[in-house]
One Martini backbone bead per residue (centre of mass of N, CA, C, O) as a GRO file, in nm:
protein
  327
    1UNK     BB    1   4.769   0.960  18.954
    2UNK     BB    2   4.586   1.147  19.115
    3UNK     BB    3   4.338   0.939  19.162
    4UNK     BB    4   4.547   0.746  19.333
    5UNK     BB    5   4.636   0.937  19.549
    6UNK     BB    6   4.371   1.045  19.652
    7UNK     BB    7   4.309   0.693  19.721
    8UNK     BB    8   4.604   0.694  19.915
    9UNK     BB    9   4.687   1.044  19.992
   10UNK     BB   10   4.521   1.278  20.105
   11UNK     BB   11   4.638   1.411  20.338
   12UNK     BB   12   4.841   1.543  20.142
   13UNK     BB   13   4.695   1.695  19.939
   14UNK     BB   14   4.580   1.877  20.094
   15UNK     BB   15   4.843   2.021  20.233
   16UNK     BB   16   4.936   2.120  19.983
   17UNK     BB   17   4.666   2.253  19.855
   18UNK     BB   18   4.685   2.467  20.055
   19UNK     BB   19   4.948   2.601  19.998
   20UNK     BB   20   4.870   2.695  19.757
   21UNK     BB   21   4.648   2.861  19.778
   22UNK     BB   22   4.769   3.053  19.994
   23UNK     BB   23   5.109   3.112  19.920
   24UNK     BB   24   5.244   2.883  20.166
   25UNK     BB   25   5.495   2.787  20.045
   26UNK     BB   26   5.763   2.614  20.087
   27UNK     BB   27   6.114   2.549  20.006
   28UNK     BB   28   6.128   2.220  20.146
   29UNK     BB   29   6.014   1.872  20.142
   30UNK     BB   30   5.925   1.592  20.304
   31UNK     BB   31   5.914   1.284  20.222
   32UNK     BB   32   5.725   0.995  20.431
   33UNK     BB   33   5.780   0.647  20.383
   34UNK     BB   34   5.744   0.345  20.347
   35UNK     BB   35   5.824   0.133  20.229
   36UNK     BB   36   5.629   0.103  19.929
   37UNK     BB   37   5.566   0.408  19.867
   38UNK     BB   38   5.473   0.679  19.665
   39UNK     BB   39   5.740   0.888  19.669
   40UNK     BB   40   5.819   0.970  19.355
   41UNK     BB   41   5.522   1.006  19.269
   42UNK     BB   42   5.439   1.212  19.394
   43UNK     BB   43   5.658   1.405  19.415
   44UNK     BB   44   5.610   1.500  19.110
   45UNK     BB   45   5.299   1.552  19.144
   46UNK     BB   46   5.389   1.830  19.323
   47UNK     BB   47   5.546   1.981  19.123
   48UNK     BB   48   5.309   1.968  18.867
   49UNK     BB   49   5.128   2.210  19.096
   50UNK     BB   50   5.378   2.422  19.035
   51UNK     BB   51   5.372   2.398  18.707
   52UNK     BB   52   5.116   2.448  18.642
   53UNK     BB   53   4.849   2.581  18.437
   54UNK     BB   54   4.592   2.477  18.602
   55UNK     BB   55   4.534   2.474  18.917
   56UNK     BB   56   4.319   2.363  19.170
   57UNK     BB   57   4.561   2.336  19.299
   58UNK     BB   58   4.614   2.078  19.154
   59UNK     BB   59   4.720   1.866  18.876
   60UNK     BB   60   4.578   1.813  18.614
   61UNK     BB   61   4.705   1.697  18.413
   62UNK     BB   62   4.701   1.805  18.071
   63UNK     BB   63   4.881   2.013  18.024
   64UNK     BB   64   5.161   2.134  17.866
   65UNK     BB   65   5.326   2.086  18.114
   66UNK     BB   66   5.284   1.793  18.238
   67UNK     BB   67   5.328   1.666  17.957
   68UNK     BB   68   5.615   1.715  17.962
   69UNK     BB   69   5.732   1.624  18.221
   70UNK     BB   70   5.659   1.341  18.148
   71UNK     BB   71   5.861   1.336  17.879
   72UNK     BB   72   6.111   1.463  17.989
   73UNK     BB   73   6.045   1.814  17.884
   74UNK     BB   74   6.166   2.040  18.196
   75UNK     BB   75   6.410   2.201  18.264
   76UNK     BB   76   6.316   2.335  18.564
   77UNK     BB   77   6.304   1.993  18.652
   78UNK     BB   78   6.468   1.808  18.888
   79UNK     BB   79   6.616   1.456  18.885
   80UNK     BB   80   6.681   1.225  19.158
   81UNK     BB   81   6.823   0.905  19.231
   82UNK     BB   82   6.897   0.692  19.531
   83UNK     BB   83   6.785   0.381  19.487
   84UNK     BB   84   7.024   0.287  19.287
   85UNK     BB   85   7.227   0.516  19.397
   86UNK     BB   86   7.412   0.705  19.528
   87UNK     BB   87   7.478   1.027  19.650
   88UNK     BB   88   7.719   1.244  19.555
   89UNK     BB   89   7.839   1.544  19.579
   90UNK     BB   90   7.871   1.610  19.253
   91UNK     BB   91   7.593   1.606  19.200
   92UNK     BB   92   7.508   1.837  19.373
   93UNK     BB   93   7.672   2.063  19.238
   94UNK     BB   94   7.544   2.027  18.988
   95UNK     BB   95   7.285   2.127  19.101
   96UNK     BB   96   7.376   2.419  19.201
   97UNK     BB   97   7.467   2.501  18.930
   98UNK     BB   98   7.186   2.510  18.781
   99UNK     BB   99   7.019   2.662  18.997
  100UNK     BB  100   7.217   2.961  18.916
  101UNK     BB  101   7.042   2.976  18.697
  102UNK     BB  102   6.825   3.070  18.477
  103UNK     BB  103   6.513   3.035  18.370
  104UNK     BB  104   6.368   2.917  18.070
  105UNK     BB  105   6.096   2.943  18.196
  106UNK     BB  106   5.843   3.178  18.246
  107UNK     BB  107   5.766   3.123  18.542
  108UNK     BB  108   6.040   3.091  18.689
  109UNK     BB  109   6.043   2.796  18.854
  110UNK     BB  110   6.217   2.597  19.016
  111UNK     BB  111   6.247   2.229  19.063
  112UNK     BB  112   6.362   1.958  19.277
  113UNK     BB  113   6.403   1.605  19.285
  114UNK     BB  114   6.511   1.389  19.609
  115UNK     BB  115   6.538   1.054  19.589
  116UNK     BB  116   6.631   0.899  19.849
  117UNK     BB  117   6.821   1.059  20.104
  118UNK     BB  118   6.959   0.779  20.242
  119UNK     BB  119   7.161   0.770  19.972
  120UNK     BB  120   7.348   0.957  20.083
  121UNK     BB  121   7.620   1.116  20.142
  122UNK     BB  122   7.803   1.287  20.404
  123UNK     BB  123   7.865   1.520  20.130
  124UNK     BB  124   7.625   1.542  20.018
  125UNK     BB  125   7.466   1.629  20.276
  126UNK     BB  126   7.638   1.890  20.329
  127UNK     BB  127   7.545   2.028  20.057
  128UNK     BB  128   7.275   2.052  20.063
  129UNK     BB  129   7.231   2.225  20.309
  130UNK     BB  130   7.359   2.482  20.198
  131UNK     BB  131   7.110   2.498  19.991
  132UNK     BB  132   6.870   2.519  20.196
  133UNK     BB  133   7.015   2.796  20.363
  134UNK     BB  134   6.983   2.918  20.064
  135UNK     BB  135   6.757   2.998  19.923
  136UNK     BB  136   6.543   3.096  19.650
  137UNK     BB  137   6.374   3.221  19.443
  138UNK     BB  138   6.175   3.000  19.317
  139UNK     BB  139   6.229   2.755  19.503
  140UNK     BB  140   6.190   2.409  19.496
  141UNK     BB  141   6.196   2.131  19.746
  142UNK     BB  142   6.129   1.719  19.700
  143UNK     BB  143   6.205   1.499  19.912
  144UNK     BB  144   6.267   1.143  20.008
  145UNK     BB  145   6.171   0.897  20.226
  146UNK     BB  146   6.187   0.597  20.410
  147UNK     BB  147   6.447   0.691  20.636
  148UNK     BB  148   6.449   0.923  20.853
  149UNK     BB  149   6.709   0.837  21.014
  150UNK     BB  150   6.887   0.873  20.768
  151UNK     BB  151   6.848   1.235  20.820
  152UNK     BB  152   6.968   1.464  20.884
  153UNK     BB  153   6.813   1.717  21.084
  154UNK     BB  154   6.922   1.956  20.950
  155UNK     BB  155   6.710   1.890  20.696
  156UNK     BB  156   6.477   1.819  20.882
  157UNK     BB  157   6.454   2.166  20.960
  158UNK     BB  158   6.383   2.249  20.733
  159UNK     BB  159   6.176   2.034  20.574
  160UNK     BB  160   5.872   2.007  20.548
  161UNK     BB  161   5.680   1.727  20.656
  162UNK     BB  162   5.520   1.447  20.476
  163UNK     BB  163   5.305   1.207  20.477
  164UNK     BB  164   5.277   0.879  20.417
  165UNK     BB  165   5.091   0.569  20.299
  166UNK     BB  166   5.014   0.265  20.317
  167UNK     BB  167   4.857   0.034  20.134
  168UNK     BB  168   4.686  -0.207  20.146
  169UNK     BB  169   4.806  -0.506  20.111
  170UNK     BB  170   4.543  -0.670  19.997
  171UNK     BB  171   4.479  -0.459  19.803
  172UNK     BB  172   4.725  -0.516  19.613
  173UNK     BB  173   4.749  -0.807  19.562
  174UNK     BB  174   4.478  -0.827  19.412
  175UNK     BB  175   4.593  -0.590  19.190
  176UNK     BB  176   4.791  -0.790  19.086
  177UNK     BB  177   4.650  -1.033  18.990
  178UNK     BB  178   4.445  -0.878  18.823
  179UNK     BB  179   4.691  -0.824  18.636
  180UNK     BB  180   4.876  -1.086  18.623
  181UNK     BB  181   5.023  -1.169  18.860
  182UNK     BB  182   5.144  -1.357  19.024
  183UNK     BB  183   5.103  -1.484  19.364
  184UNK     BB  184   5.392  -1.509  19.466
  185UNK     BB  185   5.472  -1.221  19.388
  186UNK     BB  186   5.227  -1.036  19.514
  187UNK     BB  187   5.312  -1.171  19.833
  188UNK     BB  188   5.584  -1.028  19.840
  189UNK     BB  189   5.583  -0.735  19.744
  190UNK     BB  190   5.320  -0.581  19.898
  191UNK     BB  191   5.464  -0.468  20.178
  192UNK     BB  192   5.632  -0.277  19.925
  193UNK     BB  193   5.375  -0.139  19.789
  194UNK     BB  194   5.150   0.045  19.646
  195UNK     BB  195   5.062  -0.109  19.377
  196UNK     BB  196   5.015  -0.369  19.150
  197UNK     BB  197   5.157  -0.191  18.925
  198UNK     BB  198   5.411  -0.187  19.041
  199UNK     BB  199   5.427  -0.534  19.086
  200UNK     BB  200   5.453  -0.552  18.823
  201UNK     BB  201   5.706  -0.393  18.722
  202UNK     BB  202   5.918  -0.545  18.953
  203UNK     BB  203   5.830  -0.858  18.854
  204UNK     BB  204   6.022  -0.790  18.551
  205UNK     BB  205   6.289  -0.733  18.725
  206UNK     BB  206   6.573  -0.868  18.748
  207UNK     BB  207   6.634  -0.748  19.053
  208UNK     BB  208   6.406  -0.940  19.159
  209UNK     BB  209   6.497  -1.229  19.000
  210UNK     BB  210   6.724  -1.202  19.204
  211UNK     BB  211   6.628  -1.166  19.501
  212UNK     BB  212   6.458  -1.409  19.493
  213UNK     BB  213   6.636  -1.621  19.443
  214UNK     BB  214   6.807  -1.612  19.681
  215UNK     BB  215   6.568  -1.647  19.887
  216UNK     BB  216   6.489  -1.899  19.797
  217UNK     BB  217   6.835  -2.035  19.888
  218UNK     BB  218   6.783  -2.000  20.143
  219UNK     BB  219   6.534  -2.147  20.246
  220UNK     BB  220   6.665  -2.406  20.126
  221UNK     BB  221   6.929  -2.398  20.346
  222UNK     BB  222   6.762  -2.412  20.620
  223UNK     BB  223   6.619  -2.707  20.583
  224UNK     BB  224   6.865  -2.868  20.649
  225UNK     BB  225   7.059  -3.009  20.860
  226UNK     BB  226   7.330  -2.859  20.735
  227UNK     BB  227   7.366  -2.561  20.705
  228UNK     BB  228   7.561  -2.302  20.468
  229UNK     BB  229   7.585  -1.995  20.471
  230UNK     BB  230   7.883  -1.913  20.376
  231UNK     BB  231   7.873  -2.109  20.110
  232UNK     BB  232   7.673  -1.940  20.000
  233UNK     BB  233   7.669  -1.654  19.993
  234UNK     BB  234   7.951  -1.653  19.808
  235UNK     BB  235   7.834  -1.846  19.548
  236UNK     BB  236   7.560  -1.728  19.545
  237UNK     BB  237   7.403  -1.473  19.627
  238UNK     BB  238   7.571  -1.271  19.441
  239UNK     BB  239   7.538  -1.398  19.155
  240UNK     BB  240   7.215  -1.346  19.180
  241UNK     BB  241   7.258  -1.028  19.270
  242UNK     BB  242   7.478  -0.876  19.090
  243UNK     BB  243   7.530  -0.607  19.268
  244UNK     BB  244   7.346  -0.511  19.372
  245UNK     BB  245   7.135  -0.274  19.511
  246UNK     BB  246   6.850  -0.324  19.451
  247UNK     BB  247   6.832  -0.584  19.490
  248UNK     BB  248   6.931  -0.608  19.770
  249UNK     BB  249   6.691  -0.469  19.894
  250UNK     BB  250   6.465  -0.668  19.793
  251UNK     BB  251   6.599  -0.902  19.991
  252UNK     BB  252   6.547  -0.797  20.245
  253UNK     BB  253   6.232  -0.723  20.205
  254UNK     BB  254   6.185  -0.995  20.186
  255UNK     BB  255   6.356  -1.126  20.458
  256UNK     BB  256   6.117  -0.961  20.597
  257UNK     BB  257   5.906  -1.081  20.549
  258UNK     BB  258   5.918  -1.399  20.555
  259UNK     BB  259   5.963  -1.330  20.890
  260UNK     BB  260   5.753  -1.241  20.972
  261UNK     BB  261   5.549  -1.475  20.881
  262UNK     BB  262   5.710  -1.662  21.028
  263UNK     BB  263   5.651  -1.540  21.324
  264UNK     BB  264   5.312  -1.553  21.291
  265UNK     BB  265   5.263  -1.791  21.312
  266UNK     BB  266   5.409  -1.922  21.540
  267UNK     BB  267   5.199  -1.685  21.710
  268UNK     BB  268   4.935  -1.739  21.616
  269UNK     BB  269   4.826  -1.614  21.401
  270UNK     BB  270   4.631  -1.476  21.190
  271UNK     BB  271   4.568  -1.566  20.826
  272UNK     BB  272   4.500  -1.566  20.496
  273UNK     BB  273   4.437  -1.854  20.348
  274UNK     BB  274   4.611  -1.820  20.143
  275UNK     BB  275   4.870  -1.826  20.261
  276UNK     BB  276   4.837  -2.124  20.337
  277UNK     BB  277   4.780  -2.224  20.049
  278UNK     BB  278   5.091  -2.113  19.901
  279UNK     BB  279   5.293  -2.011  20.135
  280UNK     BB  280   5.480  -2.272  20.258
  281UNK     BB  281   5.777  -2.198  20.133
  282UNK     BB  282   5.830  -1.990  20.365
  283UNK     BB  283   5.948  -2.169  20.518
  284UNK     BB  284   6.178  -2.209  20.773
  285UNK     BB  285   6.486  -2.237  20.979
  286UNK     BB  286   6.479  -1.962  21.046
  287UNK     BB  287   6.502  -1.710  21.331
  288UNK     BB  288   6.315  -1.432  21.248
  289UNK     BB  289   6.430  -1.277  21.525
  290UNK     BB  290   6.766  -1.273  21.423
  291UNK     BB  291   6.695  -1.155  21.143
  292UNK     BB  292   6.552  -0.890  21.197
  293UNK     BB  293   6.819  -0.772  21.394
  294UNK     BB  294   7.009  -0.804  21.115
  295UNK     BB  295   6.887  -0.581  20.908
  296UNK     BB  296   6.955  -0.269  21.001
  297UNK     BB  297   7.293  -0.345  20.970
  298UNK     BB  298   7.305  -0.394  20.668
  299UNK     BB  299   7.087  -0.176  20.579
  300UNK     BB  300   7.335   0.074  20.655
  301UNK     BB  301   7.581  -0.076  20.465
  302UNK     BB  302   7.450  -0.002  20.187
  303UNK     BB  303   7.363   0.273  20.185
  304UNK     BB  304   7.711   0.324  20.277
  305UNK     BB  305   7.869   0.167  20.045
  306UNK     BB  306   7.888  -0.095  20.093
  307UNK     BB  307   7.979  -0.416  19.958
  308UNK     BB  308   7.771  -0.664  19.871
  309UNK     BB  309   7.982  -0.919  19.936
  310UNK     BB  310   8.019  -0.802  20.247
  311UNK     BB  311   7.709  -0.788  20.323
  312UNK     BB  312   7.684  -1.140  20.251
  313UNK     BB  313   7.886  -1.239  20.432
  314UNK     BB  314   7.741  -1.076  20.696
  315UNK     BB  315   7.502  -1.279  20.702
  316UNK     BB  316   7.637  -1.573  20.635
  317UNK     BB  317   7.782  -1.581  20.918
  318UNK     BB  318   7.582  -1.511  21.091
  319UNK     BB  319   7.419  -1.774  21.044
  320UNK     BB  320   7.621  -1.983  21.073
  321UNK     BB  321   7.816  -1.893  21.371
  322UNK     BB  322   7.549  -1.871  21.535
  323UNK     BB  323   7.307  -2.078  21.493
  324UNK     BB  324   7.007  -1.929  21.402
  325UNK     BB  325   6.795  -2.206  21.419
  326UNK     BB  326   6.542  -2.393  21.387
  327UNK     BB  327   6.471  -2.744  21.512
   0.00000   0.00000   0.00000
């Protein structure tokens, strides 16, 4: 992993590595950074700096605390993961009552991962802010989030913000398909994936294999002559995607995807040959620009913990009864 973010997130790990020298750590950070970005892999390996037997100034990965961590065999460091489900009041209060003991390694130093803080309520937010407004010593929290915009101010005002970049598209699509992914799911996945290896991985994942069929369920009912998207939603799409929050998220970031390509298209962008030669299945019926424009507030309803058959209702019915469709 070390190797991967130094030739992927040079300028995070620098910044981080001078304050580990300089003994002038921030008592909380978070990390930034778009759809498929390495965000909880950083996090890790930047806990695993903090908690290093020989850093130099970041982790060696070879000493016996990194590989404990990697076992997930490490009391003093805690990791949350907001990506697959809301992160609710009572799990932070869990983590607070954690932290208020003793540290069980010599080290004495407690570190927190909390992946995707915009999937959290907001009393879970503020009872991390209370946590975050009286640190202890020796404790150290590593957020990171997508979506920058849903997250407190008030959090991000305490919290060191170090920026991720997302790696060239089309330089994980070839690492992907050379590790043997399909092709039309390395270029489906590229746009929000960090490595190829990331892409072989989530190409694995049920939530993924519900999100495409969906996602192609939309564009095969868009190119027909009189297409329902009502009663798709409700029949199709829920079914596909089975309640899953993952799942959902996958869903739109392809039905994102797949509309930017398409309206790159429209204005006669350039775009690789491979892609007119492989994924002309990629075009829809559907008008990319008013699907674009209905997707922040879809994405803000899932985030918030709304039902995903009422947003998967609610993008249905926005496609039926608007008839927003190139024809």
């Amino acid at each position: 992993m070390r190797e991967y973010l130094e030739a992927t997130q040079k300028v995070a790990l620098k910044t981080f590595g001078a304050a580990i020298r300089s003994k002038r750590l921030s008592h909380a950070y978070i990390l930034v950074g778009e759809e498929g970005t390495p965000l909880k892999e950083t996090a890790l390996f930047l806990a695993k700096s903090i908690l290093c037997d020989h850093p130099d100034p970041l982790a060696d990965e070879e000493c016996l605390t990194c590989k404990r961590i990697d076992a997930n065999n490490y009391p003093d460091l805690y990791i949350m993961d907001g990506s697959s489900d809301s992160l609710k009041k009572e799990a932070i209060m869990d983590l607070v009552a954690g932290f208020q003991k003793t540290p069980l390694e010599k080290k004495g130093i407690l570190v927190y991962i909390i992946n995707r803080v915009e999937g959290m309520t907001v009393s879970a937010e503020n009872a991390l802010l209370k946590f975050l407004e009286e640190p202890s010593d020796n404790t150290y929290a590593i957020l990171t989030t997508a979506n920058v915009t849903r997250v407190l101010p008030t959090i991000l005002s305490r919290a060191e913000a170090i920026r991720l970049v997302l790696p060239n598209r089309q330089a994980v699509e070839k690492e992907a398909i050379d590790l043997g992914v399909d092709p039309k799911d390395a270029f489906l996945l590229s746009p929000f994936s960090g490595s190829g290896r990331q892409i072989l991985e989530t190409s694995k994942e049920d939530d993924y294999e519900g999100a495409k069929a969906a996602y192609m369920a939309l564009l095969e009912e868009s190119k027909k002559e009189n297409p329902h998207y009502a009663a798709l939603g409700t029949n199709r799409l829920l079914a596909l995607i089975n309640r899953s929050l993952p799942s959902l998220r996958l869903f739109f970031n392809l039905l994102e995807w797949g509309s930017r390509y398409h309206l790159y298209q429209k204005l006669g962008e350039d775009l690789p040959v491979m892609a007119y030669d492989v994924y002309q299945g990629l075009d829809s019926g559907l008008d990319p620009v008013y699907v674009l424009g209905l997707l922040p507030g879809l994405r803000q309803s899932a985030e918030a913990g709304v039902y995903v058959n009422l947003i998967l209702d609610e993008l249905s019915y926005q496609l039926e009864y608007g008839k927003h469709s190139v024809q």
